[in-house]
LUMVEX-986078 format. One record per residue: x, y, z of N, C-alpha, C, O, CB in turn. Coordinates in steps of 0.2 Angstrom, whole numbers, plus 5000, padded with zeros to 4 digits. Glycine has a CB too. Layout:
<sites>
XYZXYZXYZXYZXYZ
...
</sites>
This chain:
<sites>
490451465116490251515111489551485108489451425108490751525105
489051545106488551505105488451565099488751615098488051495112
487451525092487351565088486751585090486251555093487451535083
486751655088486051675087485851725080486151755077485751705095
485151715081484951745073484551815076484151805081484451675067
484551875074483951925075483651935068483851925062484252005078
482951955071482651995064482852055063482752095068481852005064
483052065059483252155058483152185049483452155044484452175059
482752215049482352245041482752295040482752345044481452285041
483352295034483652315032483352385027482852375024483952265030
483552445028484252475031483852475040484152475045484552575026
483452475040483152505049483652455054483352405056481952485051
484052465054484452435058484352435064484252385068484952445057
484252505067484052545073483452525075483352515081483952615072
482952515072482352495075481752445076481252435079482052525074
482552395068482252315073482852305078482752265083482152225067
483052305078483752285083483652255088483252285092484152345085
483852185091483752155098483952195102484452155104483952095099
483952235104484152255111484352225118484852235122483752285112
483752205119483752165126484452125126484852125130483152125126
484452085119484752005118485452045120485752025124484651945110
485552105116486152135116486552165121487152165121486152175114
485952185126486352195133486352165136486652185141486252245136
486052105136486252025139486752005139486851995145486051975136
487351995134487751995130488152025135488552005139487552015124
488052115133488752155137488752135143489252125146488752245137
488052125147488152115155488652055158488952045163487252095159
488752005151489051965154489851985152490251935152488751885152
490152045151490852045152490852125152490452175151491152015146
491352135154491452215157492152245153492452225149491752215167
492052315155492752355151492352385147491752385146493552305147
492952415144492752475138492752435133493152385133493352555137
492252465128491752415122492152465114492352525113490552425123
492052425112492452435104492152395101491952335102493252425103
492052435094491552375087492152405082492352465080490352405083
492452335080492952345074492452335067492452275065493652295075
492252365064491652355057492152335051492752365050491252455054
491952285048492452265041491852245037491552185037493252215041
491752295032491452295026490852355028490752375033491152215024
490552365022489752395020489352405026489252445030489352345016
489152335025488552305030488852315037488552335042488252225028
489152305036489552305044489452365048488852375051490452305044
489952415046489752465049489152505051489052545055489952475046
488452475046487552515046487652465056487652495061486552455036
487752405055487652355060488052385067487752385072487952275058
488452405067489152435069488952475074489152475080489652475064
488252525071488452595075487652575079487552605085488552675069
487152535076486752485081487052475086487052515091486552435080
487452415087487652365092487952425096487952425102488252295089
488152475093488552545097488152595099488552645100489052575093
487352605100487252625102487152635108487452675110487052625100
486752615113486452625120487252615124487352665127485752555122
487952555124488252585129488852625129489252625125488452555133
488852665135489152715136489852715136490252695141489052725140
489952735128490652775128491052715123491752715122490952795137
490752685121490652635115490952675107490652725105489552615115
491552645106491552675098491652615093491652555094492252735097
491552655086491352625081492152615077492452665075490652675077
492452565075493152585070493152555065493252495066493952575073
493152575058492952545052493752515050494352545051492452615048
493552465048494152415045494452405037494152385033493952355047
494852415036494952395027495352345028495852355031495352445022
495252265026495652235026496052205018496352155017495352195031
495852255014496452245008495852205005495252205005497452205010
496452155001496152094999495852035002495451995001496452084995
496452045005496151965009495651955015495151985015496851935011
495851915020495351925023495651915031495651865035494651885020
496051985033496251975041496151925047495551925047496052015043
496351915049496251845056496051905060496351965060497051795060
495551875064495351915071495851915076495851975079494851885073
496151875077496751895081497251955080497551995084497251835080
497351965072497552015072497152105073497352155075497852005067
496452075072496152135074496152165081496152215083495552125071
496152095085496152115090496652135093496552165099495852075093
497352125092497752155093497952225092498252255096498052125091
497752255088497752325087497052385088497052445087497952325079
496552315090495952375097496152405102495852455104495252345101
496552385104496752395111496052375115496152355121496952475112
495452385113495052375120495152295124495452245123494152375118
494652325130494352265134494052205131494152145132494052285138
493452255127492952205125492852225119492652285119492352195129
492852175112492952195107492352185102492252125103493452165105
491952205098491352165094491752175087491852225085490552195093
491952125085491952115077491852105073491952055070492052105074
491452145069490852115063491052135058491252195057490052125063
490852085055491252065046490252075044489852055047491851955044
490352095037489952085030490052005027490551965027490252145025
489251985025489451915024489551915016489151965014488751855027
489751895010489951895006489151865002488851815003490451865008
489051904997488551854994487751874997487251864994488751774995
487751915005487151935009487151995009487552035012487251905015
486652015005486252095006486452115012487052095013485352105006
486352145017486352175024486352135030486052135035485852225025
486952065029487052025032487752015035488251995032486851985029
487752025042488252025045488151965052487751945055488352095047
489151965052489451885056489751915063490351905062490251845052
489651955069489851995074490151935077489951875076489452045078
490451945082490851895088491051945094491451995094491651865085
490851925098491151975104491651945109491651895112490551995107
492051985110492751945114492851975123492852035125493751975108
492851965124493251995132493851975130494051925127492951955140
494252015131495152015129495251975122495152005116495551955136
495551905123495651865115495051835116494851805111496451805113
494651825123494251765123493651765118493451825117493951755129
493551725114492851735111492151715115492051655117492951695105
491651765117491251735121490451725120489951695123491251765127
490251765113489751765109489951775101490351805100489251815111
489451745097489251735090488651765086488151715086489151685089
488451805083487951835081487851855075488251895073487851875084
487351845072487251835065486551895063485951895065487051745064
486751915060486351965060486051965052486351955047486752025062
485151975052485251965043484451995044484151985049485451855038
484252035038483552065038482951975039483151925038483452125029
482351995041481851965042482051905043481751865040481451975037
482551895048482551795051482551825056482751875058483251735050
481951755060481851735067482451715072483051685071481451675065
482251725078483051735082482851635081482351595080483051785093
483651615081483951545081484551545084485151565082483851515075
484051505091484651485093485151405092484851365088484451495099
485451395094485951345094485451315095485151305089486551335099
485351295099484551215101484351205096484451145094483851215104
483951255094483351255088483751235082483551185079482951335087
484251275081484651255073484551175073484151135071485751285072
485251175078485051075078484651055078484651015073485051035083
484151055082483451025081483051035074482850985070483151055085
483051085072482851095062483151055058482851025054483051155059
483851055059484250995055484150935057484450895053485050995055
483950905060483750835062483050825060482850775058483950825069
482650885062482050885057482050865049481750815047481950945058
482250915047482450915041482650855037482550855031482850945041
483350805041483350755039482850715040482850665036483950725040
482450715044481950655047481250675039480850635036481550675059
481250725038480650725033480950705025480650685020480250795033
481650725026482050695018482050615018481950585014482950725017
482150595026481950515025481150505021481050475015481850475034
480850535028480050505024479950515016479650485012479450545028
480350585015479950595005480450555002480350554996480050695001
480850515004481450475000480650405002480250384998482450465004
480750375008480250305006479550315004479150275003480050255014
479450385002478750374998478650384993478150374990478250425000
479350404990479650404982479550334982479150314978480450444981
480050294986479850214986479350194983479350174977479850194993
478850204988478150174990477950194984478050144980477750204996
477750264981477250274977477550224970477050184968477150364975
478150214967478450154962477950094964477850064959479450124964
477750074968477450014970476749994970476449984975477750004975
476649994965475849984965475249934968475149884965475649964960
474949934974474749894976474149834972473849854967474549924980
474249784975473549754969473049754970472849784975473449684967
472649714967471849724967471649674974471249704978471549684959
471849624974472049614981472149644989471749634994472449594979
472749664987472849714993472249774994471949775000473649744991
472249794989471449844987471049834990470849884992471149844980
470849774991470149754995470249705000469749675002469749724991
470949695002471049695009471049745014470749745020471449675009
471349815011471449865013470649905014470549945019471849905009
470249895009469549915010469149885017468749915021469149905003
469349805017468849785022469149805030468949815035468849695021
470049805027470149815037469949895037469749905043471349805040
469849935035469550005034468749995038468650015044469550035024
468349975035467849965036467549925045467049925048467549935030
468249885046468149845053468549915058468249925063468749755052
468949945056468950015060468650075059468950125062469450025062
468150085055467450125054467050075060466850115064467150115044
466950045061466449985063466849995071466349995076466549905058
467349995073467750015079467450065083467250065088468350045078
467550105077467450185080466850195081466750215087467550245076
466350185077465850185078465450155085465050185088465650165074
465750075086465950045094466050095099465750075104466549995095
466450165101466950175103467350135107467450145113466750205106
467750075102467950045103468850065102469250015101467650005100
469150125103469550155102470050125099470250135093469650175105
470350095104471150045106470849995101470849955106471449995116
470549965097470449925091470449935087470649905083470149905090
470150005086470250065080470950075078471150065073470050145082
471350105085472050115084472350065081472750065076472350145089
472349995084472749935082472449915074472849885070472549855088
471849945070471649915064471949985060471949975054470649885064
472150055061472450085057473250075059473550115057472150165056
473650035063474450045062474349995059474849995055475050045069
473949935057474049855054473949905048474449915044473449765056
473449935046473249965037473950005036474250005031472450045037
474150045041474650085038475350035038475750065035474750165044
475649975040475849945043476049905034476549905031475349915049
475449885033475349835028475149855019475349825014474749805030
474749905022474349935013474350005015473850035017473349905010
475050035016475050115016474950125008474650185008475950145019
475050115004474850134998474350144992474350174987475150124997
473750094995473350104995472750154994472650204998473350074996
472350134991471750224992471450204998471250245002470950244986
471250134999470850125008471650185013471650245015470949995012
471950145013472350175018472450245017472350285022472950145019
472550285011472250355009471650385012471550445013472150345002
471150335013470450345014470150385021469750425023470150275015
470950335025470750345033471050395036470950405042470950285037
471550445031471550485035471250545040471550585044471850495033
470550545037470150575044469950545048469650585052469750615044
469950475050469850435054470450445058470350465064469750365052
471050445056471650445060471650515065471950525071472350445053
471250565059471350625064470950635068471150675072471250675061
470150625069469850625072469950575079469650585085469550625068
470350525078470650465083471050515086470950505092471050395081
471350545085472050575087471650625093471950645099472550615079
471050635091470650695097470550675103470550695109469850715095
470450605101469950555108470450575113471050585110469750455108
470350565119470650565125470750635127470850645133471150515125
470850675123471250745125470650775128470050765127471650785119
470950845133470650875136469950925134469950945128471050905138
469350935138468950975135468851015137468450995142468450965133
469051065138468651135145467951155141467751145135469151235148
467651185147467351225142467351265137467851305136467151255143
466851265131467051295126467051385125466551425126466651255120
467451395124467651465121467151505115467251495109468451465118
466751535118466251555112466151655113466251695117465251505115
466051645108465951735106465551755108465551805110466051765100
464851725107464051755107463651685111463951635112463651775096
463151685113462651615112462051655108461951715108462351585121
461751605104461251615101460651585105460051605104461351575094
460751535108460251535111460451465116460951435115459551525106
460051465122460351425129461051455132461451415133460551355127
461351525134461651545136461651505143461151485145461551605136
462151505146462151485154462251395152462251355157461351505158
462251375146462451315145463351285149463851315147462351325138
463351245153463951215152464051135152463551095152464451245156
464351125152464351035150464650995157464650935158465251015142
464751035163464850985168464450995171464550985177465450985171
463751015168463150995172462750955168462150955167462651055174
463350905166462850855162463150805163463750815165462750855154
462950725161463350675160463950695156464550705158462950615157
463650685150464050675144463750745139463150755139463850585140
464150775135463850805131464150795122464750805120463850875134
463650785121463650805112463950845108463450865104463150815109
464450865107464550955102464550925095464850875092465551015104
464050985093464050965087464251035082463851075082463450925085
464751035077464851105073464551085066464551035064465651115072
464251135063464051165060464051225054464551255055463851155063
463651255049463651315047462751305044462551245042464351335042
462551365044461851355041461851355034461451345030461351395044
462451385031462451355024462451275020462251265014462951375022
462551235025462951165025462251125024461951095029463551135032
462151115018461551045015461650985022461250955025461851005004
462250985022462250895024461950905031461650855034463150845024
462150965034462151015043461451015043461251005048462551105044
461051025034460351045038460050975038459450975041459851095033
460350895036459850835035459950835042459450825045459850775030
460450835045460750795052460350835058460150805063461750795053
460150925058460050935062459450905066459450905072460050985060
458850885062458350825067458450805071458050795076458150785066
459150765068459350685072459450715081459150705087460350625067
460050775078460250815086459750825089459650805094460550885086
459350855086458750875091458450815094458350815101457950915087
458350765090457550705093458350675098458150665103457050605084
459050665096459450655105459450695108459350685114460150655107
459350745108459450795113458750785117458750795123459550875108
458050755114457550745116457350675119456950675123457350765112
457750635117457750575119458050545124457750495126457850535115
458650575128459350575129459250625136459350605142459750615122
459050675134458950725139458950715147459250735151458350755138
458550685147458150645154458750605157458850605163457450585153
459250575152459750535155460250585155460750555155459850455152
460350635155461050655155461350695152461750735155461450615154
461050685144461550715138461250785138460750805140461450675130
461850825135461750895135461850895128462350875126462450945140
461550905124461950935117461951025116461451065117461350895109
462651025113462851115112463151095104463651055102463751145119
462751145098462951165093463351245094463351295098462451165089
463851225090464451255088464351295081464651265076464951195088
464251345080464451385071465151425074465351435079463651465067
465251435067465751495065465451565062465651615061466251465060
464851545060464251575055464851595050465151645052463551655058
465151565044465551595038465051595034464451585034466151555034
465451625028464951625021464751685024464151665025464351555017
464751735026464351805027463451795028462951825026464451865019
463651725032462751695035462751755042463051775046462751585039
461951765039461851845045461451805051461551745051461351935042
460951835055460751825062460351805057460351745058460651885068
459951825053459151795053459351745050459151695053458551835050
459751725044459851655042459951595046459851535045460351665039
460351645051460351575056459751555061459651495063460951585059
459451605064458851585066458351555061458051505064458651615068
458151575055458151525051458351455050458051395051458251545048
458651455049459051375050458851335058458951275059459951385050
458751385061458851345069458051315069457851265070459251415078
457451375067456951375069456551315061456151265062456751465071
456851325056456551235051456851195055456551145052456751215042
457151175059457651125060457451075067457651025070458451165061
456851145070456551125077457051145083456951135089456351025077
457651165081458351145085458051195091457751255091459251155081
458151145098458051195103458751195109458751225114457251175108
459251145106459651155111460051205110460051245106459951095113
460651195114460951285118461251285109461151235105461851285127
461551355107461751365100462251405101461951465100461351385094
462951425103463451495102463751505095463751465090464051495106
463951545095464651545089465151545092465151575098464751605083
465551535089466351505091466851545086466551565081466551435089
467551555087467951595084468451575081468851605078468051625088
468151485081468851425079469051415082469451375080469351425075
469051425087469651395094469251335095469651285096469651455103
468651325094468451265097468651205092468951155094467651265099
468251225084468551185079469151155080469251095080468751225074
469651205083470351175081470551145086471151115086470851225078
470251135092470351105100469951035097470250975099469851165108
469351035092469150955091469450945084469050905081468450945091
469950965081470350955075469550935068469350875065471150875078
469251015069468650985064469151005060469651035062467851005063
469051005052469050995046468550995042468651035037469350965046
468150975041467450995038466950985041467050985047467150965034
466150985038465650995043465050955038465050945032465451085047
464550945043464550935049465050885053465250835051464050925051
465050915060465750845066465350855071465050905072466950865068
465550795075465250815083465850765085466250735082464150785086
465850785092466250725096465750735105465450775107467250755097
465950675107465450685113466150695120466750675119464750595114
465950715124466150745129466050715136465450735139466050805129
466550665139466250655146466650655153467050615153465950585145
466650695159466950725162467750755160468350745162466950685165
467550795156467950835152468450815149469050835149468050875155
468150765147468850725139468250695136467750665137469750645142
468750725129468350695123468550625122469050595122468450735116
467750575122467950515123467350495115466950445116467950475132
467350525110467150515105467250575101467250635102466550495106
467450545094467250615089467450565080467750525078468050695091
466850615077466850575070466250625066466150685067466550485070
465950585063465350605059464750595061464550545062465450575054
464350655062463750645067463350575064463050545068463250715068
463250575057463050505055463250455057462950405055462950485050
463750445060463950365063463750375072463950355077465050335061
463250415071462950425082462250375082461750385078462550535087
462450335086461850305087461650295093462050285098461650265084
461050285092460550265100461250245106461450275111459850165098
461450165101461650135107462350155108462550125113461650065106
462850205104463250235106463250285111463650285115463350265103
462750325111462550375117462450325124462550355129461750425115
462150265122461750225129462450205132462550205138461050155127
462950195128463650155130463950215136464250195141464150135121
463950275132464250325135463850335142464150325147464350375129
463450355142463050355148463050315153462950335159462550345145
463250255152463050205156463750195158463750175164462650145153
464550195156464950195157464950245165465450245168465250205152
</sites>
């Protein structure tokens, strides 16, 4: 026997109704079909589940006060194959069906307006979820009681800054071993508070890059990155003060860089209702000549940006850098290159 949940928008019983899942269900047992309804809600459900097969009736139940055994109901259907669904107590248009072949019981179905189908797996799995994050909010209830010291404070700041100093290396696997020792040691600190976009931006490296998914190009169409060594992406918006000091630096790599390899591709979203000429504007004080599309967020969220400006560099299509375009330098790019 197994559970599952449908979406159904009460009273429209009829027209969310799982269908499919339903005659799934009948295909796996035969004979003449019968829905015994006990209660309200039941019956709206009753005459669904009794729609599409043939020759399917509906028999509405009173069971007094108490609350009948299914055994006895099924004794007095006569059918082959029985659905019996009860009203849930306490639930608006929420009903408990079972469906039997003879006495057998061989499905469970839970019927209730606007829930996601859930199955057996999934339930489980949520409860175990569930307990696993009530652990964590129970040890951080812990944690937060426990004030770190002034001490710990500025230990936690210096190992912070030795995997700032990592990353900046692309020194990765050093990065990672200097944030599990921070998280490890001084999870409660504001250093260790600090790093969590370090943590996120680490979490990017290594994973896949195809080409990027762009809506328009602004300029260098026909751009793509596996006609380059290594390529630079860098996101952007031309509203973004900090987007307009850094855009130089891109350009003079993109210029310096060029000859060996590097491709650099800016990335906007153009938000803030920034129009065409704003942004050529921005592109043209900025000197910027390499390729420029807009993006639809797919790419953002494939390099887990979060604010801007971000770049990460790209080489044989895995991102094997990403951070803050102020921490790119010369000898970062030469490292990547030369690998």
């Amino acid at each position: 026997m197994f559970l599952l949940s449908f979406a159904l928008a009460a009273p429209e019983w009829q027209e969310r109704f799982d269908r499919a899942t339903l005659e799934a269900l009948h295909d796996e047992t035969h004979g003449e079909l019968k829905v015994l309804a006990v209660g309200q809600a039941a019956e709206l459900a009753s005459a669904a589940i009794c729609a599409s097969p043939p020759g399917c009736t509906v028999e509405k139940v009173s069971t007094g006060r108490g609350r009948k055994p299914e055994a006895e109901l099924l004794a007095t259907s006569g059918g082959e194959r029985t659905w019996i669904v009860r009203s849930v107590p306490g639930l608006e248009d929420a009903v408990v069906a079972t469906l039997y072949q003879g006495s057998n019981p061989r499905a469970r179905v839970l019927l209730q307006p606007e829930l996601p189908v859930l199955t057996r797996e999934r339930f489980d799995a949520q409860v175990e979820e569930i307990a696993v994050l009530r652990s964590q909010l129970d040890l951080a209830r812990t944690a937060r009681t426990i004030e770190p010291s002034a001490e710990e404070e500025q230990a936690a700041a210096a190992l912070v800054k030795e995997i700032s100093a990592a990353m900046d290396a692309g020194d990765h696997d050093e990065a990672r071993r200097g944030l599990k020792e921070l998280a490890a040691r001084f999870p409660t600190t504001r250093a260790s508070r600090s790093a969590d976009r370090m943590r996120a931006e680490l979490a990017v490296v290594g994973s896949e890059a195809p080409e990027p998914e762009v809506e328009r190009w602004v300029q260098g169409e026909g751009f793509t990155m596996a006609d380059h060594a290594a390529t630079l992406v860098v996101f952007f918006e031309a509203w973004c003060p900090h987007c307009k000091r850094e855009a130089p630096r891109f350009e003079a790599l993109h210029e310096r860089f060029g000859q060996s390899g590097l491709g650099v591709l800016g990335l906007t979203r153009q938000t803030r209702d920034v129009t065409d000429e704003r942004l050529r504007s921005f592109l043209d004080d900025g000197g910027i000549t390499y390729p420029v599309a807009q993006e639809t967020g797919a790419e953002s969220e494939r390099y887990g940006v979060v604010g801007i400006p971000a770049a990460a560099i790209v080489k044989a299509g895995v991102v094997v850098w990403r951070g803050h375009p102020a921490r790119i330098t010369d000898a970062l790019i030469e490292s990547v290159l030369a690998d």
